[in-house]
C-alpha positions in Angstrom: 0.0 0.0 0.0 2.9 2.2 0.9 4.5 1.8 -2.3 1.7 2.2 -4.4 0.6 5.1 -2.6 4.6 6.6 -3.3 4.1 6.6 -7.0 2.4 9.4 -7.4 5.2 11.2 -5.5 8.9 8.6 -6.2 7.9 7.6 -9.6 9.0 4.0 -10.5 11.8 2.2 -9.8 14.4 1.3 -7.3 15.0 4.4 -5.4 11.0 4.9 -4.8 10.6 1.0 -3.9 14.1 2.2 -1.2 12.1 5.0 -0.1 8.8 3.3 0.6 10.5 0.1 2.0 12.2 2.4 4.7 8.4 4.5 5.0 6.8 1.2 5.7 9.5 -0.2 8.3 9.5 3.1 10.2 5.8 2.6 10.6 5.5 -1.1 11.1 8.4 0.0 14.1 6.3 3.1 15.0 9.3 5.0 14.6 11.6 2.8 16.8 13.6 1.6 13.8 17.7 1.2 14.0 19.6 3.5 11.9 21.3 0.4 11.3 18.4 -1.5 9.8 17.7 1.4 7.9 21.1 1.1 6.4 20.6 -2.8 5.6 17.2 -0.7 3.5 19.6 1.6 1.7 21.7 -1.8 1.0 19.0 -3.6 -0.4 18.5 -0.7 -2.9 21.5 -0.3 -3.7 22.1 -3.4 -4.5 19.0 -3.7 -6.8 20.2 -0.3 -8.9 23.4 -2.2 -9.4 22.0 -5.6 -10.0 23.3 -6.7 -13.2 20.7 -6.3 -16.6 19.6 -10.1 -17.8 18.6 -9.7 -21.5 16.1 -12.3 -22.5 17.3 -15.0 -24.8 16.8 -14.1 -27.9 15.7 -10.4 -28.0 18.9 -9.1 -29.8 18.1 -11.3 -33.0 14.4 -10.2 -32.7 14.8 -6.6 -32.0 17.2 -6.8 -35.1 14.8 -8.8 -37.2 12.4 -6.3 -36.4 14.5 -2.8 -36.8 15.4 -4.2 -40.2 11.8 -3.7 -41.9 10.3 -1.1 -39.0 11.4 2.4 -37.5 12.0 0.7 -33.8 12.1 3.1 -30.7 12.3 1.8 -27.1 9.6 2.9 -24.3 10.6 2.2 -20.9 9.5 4.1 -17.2 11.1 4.4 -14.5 13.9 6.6 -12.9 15.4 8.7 -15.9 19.3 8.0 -14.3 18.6 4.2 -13.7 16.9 3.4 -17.2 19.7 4.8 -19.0 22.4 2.7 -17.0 20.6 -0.3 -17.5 20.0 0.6 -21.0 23.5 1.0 -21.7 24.6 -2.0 -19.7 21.8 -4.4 -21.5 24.1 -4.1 -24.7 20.7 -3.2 -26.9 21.4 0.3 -26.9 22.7 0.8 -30.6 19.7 -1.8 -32.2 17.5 1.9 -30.8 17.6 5.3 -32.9 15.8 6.9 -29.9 15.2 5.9 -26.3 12.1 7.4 -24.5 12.3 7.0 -20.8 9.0 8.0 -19.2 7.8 8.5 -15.6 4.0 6.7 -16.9 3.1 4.5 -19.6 -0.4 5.4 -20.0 -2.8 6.5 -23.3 -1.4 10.5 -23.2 2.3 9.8 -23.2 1.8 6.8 -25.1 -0.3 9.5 -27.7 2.5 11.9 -26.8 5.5 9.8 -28.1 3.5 8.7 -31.4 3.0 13.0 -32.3 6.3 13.1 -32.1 7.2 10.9 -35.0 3.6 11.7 -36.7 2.8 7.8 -36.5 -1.0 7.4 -36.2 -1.3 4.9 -33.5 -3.0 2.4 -35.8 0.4 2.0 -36.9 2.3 1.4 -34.1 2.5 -1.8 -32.0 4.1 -2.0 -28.6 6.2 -5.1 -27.4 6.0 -6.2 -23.8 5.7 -7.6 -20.6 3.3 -6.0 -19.0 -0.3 -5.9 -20.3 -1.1 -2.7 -17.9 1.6 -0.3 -18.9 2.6 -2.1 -22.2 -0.6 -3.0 -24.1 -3.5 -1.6 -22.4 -2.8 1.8 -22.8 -1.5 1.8 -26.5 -5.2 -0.5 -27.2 -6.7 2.5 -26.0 -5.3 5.0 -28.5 -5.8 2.7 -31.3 -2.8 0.9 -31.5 -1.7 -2.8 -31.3 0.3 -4.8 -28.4 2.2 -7.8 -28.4 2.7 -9.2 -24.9 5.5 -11.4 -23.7 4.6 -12.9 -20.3 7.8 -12.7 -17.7 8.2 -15.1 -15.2 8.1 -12.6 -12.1 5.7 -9.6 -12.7 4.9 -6.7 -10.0 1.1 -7.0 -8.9 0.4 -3.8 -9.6 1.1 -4.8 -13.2 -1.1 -7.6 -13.0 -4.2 -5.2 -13.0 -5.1 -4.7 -16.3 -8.7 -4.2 -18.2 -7.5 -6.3 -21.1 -9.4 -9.4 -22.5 -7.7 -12.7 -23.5 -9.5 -12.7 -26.6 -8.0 -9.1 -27.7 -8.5 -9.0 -31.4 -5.4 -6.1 -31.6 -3.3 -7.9 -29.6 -0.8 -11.5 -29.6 1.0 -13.1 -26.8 3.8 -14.6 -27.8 5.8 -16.5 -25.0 8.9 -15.8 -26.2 11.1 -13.2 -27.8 11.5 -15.6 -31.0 8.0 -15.0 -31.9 8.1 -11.2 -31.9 8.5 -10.3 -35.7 5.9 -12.9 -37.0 3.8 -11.3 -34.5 4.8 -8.0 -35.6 3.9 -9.1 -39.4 0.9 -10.7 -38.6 -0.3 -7.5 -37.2 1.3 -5.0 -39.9 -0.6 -7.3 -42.2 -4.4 -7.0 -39.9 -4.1 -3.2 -39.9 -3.1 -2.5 -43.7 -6.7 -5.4 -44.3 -8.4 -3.1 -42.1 -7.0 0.4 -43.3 
């Protein structure tokens, strides 16, 4: 509750999930909290900002697949400092002309993002893992979603409005599967124009 309640003000990421872990152990303490325990709560997050990136098996060859017959950008939230370290570190950086790091994914930056380029959202598909911030919102302007399920997913991400049987979207269960899915999707909008 703590957490979700800190977005508003944190943002996403590590150093709001530090912040509200030390909110919620002062008040689960009532205040009688250790400095020292507070410290092993600064440890924890640091040590998940500087947790190594894992890059999915097989996302390099699809992203690259991908890039080669679309204009690719990448859409990620969270802290603006953290996102670009683990951007850089994730080795993926150069398969993106343009990085947009955003403190929401919802239908107005989503809406925002595709002025920019002058891309109607009919034409745009977003790749994910998360069917609330990924897919949901870019349904909602029009667009299309492909959704990757991850094995360990935030349960505030679990929320979502968005039916199994969502004509404008695919799951795919793998990264492998992302350009057919792209096609398949390129080729459903250009049928329905």
């Amino acid at each position: 509750a703590v957490e979700r309640r800190n977005l508003k003000v944190f943002g996403y990421g590590a150093k709001g999930m530090t912040l509200s872990m030390i909110e919620t152990a002062i008040e689960l303490t009532q205040a009688r909290i250790a400095a020292h325990d507070i410290q092993r709560i600064v440890e924890i997050g640091r040590a998940t900002l500087q947790h190594p990136v894992d890059v999915i098996a097989g996302v390099r060859e699809a992203v690259s697949a991908i890039a080669a017959e679309y204009q690719v950008v990448l859409i990620t939230k969270g802290d603006l400092f953290h996102q670009e370290q683990k951007i850089e570190q994730s080795g993926l950086a150069d398969l993106f002309p343009r990085v947009e790091v955003v403190s929401e994914k919802d239908p107005r930056t989503y809406a925002r993002v595709l002025g920019e380029f002058g891309l109607p959202a009919q034409q745009f598909a977003m790749i994910g893992n998360s069917l609330r911030s990924d897919v949901e919102p870019v349904l909602a302007i029009g667009g299309w979603g492909i959704y990757t399920p991850y094995a360990v997913t935030w349960a505030h991400e679990q929320e979502h409005g968005v039916a199994a049987d969502e004509p404008r979207m695919r799951e795919v269960p793998d990264a492998a599967g992302w350009p057919a899915a792209v096609q398949a999707l390129d080729a459903l909008a250009r049928r329905q124009g």
